[in-house]
N, C-alpha and C positions, 0 to 999 in steps of 0.2 A: 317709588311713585312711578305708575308704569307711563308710557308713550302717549295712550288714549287720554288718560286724565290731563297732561301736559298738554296735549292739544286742545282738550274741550277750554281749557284757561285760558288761552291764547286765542282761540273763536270767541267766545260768549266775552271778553273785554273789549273787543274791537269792532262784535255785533252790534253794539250799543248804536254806534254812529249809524247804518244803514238802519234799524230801528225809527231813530231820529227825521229820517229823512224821509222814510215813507210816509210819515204821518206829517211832512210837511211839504210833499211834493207838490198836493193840487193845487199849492200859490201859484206855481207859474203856468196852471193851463186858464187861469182869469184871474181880474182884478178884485181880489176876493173883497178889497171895503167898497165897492160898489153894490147899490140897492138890488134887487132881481125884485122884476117886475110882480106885481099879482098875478097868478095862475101860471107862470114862467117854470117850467121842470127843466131842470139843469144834470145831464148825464157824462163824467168826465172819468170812462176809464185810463189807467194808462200804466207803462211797464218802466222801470229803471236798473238799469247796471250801474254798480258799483265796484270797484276796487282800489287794493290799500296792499301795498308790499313794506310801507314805513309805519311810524308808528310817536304819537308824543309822551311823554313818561309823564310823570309829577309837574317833574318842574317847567314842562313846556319844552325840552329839546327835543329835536325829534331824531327816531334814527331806524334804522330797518330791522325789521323783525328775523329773531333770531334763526336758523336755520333754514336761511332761505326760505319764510314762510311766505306765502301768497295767502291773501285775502279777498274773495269774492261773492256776491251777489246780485240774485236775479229775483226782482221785486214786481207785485200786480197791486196796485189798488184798482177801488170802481170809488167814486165820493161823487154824492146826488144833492142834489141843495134844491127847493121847492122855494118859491113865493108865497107866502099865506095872505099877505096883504102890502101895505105902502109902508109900513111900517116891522114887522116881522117875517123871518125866512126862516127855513128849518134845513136840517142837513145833517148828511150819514158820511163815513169813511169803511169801509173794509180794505185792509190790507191783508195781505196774504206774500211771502219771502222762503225763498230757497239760499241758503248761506253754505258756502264752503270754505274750508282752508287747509293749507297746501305745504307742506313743510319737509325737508330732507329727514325728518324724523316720522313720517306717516301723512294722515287725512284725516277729516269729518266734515259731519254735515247735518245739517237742520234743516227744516222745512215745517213750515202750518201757516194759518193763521195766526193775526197778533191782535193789539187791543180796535175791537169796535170803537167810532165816535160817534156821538152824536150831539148834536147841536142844534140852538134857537138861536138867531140874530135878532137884535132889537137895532133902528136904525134913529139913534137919538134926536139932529137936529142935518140942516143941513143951508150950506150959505148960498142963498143963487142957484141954486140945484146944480151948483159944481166942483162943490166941495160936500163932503159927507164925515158925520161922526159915526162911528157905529158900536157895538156893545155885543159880545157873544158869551153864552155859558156852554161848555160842553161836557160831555159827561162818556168817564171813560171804561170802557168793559173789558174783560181779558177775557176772552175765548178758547184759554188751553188752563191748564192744571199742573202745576208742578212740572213746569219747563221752561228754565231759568233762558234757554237757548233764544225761547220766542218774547219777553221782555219780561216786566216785573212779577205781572202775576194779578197785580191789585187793581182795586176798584180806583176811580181818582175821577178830579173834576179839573177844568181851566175858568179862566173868566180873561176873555180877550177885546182892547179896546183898538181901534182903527179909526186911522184919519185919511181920507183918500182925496182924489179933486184931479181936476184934467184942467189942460191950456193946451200952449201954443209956445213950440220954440224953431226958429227958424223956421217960420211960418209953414211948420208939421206941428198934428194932434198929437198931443202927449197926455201923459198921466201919468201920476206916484200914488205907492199905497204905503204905508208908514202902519206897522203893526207891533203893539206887544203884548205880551201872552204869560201869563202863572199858573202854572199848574201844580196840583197836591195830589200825592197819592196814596193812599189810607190803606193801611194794615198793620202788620206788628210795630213797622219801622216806615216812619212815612217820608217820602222824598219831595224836596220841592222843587220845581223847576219855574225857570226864567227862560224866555225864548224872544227873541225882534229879527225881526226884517222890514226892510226898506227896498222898495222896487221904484226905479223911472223908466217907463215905456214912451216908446215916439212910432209914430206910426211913417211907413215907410212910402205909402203912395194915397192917392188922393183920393179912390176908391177902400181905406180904411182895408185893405184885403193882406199887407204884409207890416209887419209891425218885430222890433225890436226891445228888449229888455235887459238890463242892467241890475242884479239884487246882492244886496249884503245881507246877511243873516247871523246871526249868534247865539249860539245855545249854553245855558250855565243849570249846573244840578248841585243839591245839598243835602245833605242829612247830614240830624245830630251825629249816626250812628257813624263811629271812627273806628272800632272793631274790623281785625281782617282776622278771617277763620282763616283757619292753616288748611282747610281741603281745599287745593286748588279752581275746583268747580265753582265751590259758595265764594271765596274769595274774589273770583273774577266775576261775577255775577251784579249788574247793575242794580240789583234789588238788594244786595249787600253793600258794595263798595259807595255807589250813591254819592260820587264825589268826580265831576268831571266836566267840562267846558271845553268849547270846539266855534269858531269864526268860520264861516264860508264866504267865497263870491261865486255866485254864476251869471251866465248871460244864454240868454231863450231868443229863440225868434217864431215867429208866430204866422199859420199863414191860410185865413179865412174862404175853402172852397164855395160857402156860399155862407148866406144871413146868419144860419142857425148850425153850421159846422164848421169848428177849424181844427190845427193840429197846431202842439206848441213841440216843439224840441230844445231842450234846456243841457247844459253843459257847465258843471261845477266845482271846485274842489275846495279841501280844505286850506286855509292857509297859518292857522294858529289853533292852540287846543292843550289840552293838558287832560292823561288818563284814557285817549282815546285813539283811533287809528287815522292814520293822515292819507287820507284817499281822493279817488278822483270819480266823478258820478256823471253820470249820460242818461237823458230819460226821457219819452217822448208820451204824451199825452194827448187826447181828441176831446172837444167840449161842444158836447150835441145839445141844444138850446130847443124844447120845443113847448110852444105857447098851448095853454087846454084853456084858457078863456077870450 
């Protein structure tokens, strides 16, 4: 089994995670179970670095990847979210990931696009107008063919419910977003995923211009299929093994040049996980708000 194939094993198992993240980065550049206004277009490109020199097994130990391996990534989404009315929002993600990994036995590398999202928000009920329910379907695309590097491959949907609401502590504006998310992804061998986070923000001066966040998040995957192909490639391949869970914490701060522009920079890592790479994530985001009604 030559060096290359060893390495592509040891990328596309630990890919997984930075996969994971892009497609759930845009939580910390807004409070995603908050309403967007009618005629409100919401434009929030943004980039993240990743890496991961450790690594969790099975059982949840963690330990450093073998020959000195390094693990990195240089990640772009754009995710656009429209108001359609008081009641429903619509919303797109593109991500696009440049991944490498680094080992006393060789390199590689990957780069494309990964899956498209797109999404409807329905915003169920809401108490006092300061707490909010909300309901979203999204529906997921893969934009590559037979490249296990760039993630499953398959079509799939989520259906994600949110509980959001703002106060007052220490008499600063705050706010929490309480989120969780199912996803199914449909093809020979279908994977299910479970996904939550939890966000509390406090706003940092009276002028609402610097703001602070706090977020736990945790991701868990399944499938029936328990089969591991002896080719290193398909066996390390998240559309095969389909079996892995990962806990994070980060903390974002936030900091509003005017009404309708800010930049968030968020800072993460993993702290529990099993089947997956234990890395540390830096990512900096701009959420451009501009009203067409």
């Amino acid at each position: 089994m030559n060096k290359k194939m060893t390495l592509n094993k040891k990328l596309l198992k630990y890919l997984l995670a930075v996969l994971l993240l892009v497609s759930a980065m845009h939580y910390n550049s807004y409070a995603d179970g908050f309403p967007v206004r009618p005629g409100r277009f919401i434009i929030s490109p943004s980039v993240s670095y990743f890496f991961a020199n450790k690594q969790f097994d099975s059982t949840g130990r963690k330990s450093s990847f073998d020959d000195n391996g390094k693990f990195h990534s240089v990640s772009y989404a754009l995710y656009t979210e429209y108001g359609i009315s008081r009641k429903f929002s619509i919303s797109a993600l593109v991500p696009y990931s440049m991944n490498y990994f680094k080992s006393d036995s060789g390199h590689a590398n990957f780069k494309g696009f990964q899956d498209i999202e797109i999404g409807i928000k329905y915003y169920l009920a809401n108490i006092s107008y300061k707490y909010y329910f909300s309901i979203k379907a999204t529906g997921i695309i893969p934009t590559y063919r037979d490249n296990a590097a760039l993630g499953y491959g398959y079509y799939g949907s989520e259906l994600k419910l949110a509980f959001a609401g703002s106060g007052h502590l220490f008499g600063r504006q705050s706010y929490f977003v309480a989120e969780n998310a199912v996803r199914e992804y449909f093809g020979s061998e279908s994977v299910f995923q479970d996904r939550y986070n939890l966000t509390y923000g406090l706003t940092l001066d009276k002028n609402f211009k610097e703001q602070v966040s706090v977020s736990v998040g945790g991701f868990y995957a399944t499938s029936g299929n328990s089969f591991i192909n002896p080719n290193p490639i398909i066996a390390a391949n998240p559309s095969t093994s389909k079996n892995f869970a990962f806990n994070q914490v980060s903390v974002s701060y936030g900091h509003a040049f005017a009404k309708n522009l800010s930049l968030f920079l968020t800072g993460g890592t993993f702290i529990t996980g099993y089947n997956t790479g234990a890395g540390t994530s830096l990512s900096a985001s701009l959420n451009y708000r501009l009203d067409t009604r």
